[in-house]
C-alpha positions in Angstrom: 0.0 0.0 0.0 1.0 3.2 -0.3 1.6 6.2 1.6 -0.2 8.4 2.9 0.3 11.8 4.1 -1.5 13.6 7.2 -1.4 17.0 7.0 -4.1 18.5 9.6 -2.9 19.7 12.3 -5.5 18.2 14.7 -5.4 14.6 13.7 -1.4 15.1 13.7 -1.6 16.0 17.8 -3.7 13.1 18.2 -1.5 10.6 17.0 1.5 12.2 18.5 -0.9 12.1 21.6 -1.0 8.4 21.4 2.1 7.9 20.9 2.9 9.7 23.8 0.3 8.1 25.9 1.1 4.7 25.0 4.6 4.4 24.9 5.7 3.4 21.8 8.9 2.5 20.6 10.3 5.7 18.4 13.1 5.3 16.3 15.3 8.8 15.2 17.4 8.3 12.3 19.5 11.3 11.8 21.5 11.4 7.5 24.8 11.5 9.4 24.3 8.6 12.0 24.9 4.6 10.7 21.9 3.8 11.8 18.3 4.6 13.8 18.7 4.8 17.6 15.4 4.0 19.7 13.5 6.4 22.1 10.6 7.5 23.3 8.3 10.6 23.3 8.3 12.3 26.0 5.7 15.2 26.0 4.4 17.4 23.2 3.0 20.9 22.9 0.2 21.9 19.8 0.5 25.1 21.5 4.4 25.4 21.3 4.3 23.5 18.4 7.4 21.6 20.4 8.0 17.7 21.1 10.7 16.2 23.6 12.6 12.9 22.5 13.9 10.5 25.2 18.0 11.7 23.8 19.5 8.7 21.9 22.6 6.6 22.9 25.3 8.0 20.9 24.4 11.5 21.8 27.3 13.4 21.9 28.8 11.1 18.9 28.0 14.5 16.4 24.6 13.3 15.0 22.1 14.6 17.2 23.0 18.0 17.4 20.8 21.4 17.5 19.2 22.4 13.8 19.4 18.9 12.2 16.9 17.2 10.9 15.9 13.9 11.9 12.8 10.9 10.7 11.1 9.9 14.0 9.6 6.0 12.8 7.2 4.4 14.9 4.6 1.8 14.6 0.8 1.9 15.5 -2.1 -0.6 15.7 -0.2 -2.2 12.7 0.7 0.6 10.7 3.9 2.7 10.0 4.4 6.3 11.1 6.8 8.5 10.1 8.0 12.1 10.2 10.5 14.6 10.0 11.4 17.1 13.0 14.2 19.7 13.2 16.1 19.7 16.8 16.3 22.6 18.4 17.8 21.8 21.2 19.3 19.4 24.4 17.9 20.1 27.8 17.7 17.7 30.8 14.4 15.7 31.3 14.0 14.4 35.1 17.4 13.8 35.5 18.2 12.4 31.4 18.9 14.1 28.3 16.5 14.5 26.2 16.0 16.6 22.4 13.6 19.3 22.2 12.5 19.1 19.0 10.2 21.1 15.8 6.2 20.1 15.7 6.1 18.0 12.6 3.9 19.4 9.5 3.2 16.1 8.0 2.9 12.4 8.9 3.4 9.9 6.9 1.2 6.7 7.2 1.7 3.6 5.8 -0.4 0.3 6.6 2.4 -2.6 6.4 -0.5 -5.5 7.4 -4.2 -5.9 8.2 -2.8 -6.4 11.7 0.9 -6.6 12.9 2.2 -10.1 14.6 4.9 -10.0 17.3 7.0 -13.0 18.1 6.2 -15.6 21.5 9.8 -16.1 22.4 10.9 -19.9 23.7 11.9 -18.5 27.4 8.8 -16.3 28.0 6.3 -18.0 30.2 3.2 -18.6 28.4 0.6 -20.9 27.9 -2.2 -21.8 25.5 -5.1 -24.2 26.1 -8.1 -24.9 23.3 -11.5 -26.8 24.5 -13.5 -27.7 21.8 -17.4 -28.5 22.1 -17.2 -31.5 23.6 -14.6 -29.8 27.1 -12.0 -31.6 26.0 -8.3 -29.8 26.4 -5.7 -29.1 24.0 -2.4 -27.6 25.2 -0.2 -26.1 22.9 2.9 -23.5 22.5 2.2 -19.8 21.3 4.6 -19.6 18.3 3.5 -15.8 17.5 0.1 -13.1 17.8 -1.6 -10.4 16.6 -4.4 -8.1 16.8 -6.6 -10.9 14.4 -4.9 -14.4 15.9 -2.1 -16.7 16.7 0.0 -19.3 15.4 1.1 -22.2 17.8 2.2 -25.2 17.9 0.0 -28.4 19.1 -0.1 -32.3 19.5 -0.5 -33.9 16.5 -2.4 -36.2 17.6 -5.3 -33.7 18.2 -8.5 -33.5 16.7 -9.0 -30.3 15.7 -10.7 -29.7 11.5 -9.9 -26.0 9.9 -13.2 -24.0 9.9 -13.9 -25.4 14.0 -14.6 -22.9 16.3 -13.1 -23.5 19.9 -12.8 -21.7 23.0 -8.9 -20.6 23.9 -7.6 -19.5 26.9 -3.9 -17.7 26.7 -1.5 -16.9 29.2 1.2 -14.7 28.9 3.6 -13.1 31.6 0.8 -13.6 34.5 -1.9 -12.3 32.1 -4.7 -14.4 31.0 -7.5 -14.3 28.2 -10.0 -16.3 27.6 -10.6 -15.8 23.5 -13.1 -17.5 20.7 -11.3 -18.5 17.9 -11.7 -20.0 14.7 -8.8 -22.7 13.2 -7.7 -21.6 10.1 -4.9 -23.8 8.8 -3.6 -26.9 10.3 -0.2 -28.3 8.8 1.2 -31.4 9.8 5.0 -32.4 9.0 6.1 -35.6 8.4 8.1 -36.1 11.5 7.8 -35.3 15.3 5.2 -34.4 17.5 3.8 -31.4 16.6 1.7 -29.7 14.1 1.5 -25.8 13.1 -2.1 -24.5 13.8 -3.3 -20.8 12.5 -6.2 -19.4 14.2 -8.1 -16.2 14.1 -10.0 -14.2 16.7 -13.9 -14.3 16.3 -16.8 -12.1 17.9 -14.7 -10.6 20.6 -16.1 -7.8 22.6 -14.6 -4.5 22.4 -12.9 -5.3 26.2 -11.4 -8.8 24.9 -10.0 -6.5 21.9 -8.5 -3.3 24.1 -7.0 -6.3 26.5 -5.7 -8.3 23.6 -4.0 -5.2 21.9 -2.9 -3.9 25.3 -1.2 -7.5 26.0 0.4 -7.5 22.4 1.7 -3.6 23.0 3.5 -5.3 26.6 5.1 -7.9 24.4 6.6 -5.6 21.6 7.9 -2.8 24.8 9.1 -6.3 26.9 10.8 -7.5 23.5 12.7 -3.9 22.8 13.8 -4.2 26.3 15.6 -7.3 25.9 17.0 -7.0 22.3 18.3 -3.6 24.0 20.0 -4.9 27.0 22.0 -7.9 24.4 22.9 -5.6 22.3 24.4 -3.0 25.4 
């Protein structure tokens, strides 16, 4: 698909308002640094037309420096956003640096995937149990999810058809949600005990949807974490 710019103003302070609010991941690229560094926004001002960056790692390397340009990149209920802001300046922010920067007058937008899938890592704690009309249980192993379903892995021996609906109940890092779902694919490999199952979300209330996003958003922010602290 392709992009699309935002130009009004008022749509603009609501995203940047999200952004904020929710604590997503920002990326700053700046043309003379070898790659983006991550951050966070901190606060923003329509009426200053002013934003504050969490300051990246490499600070005083030369590439974040008062009146360059640099593209903030973030990602939102599945989409891109991006946008270019001018820094106008370094000032401390509760005790850490931080890059006080122009009110952007576009956004770009850009929808990568009808909804975007995060990773279920082999060491995080998690659990996934399907009971199909009959009660019977089906343990499995969340392989990855998203906004619309999941992909796990499951006995092989099970007896689950593509186009059964089944109740689900995940757990992940102490939170737990019990989900409808619909199987969507079943493959089976020759070998071992496991078969790949795809499943999608069906007739979920608007709570189970704010709570499933919500979990998803603490996977991604847990994730960053981690692939921050191995690369540190």
């Amino acid at each position: 698909m392709s992009d699309t710019g935002i130009s009004d103003q008022e749509q603009i302070a609501t995203l940047l308002g999200s952004i904020q609010r929710h604590q997503l991941l920002v990326h700053l690229l700046s043309a003379s640094a070898s790659g983006p560094e991550p951050s966070m926004l901190l606060a923003g001002s329509f009426r200053r037309r002013q934003l504050l960056f969490d300051a990246p790692r490499n600070l005083h390397a030369g590439a974040y420096q008062p009146g360059q340009v640099v593209t903030a990149m973030t990602v939102k209920d599945g989409a891109e956003l991006r946008f270019d802001t001018e820094i106008l300046g370094i000032e401390d922010y509760r005790g850490y640096p931080a890059l006080r920067t122009s009110w952007p007058r576009q956004l770009i937008h850009h929808q990568r995937r009808k909804a975007f899938r995060v990773r279920i890592g082999k060491d995080r704690s998690s659990r996934l149990d399907l009971y199909d009309d009959d009660g019977n249980r089906v343990r499995g192993r969340l392989l990855d999810l998203s906004a619309s379903g999941f992909g796990a892995l499951i006995e092989r021996s099970a007896s689950l058809r593509a186009g059964e609906e089944v109740a689900s109940a995940l757990e992940i890092g102490g939170i737990t949600l019990d989900l409808p779902v619909k199987v969507r694919d079943l493959k089976t490999p020759p070998l071992g005990r496991f078969m790949r199952i795809g499943a999608a979300f069906s007739g979920l209330t608007p709570q189970q949807q704010t709570q499933l996003e919500k979990l998803i958003r603490t996977i991604e922010r847990q994730a960053i974490r981690v692939d921050g602290a191995s690369s540190s």
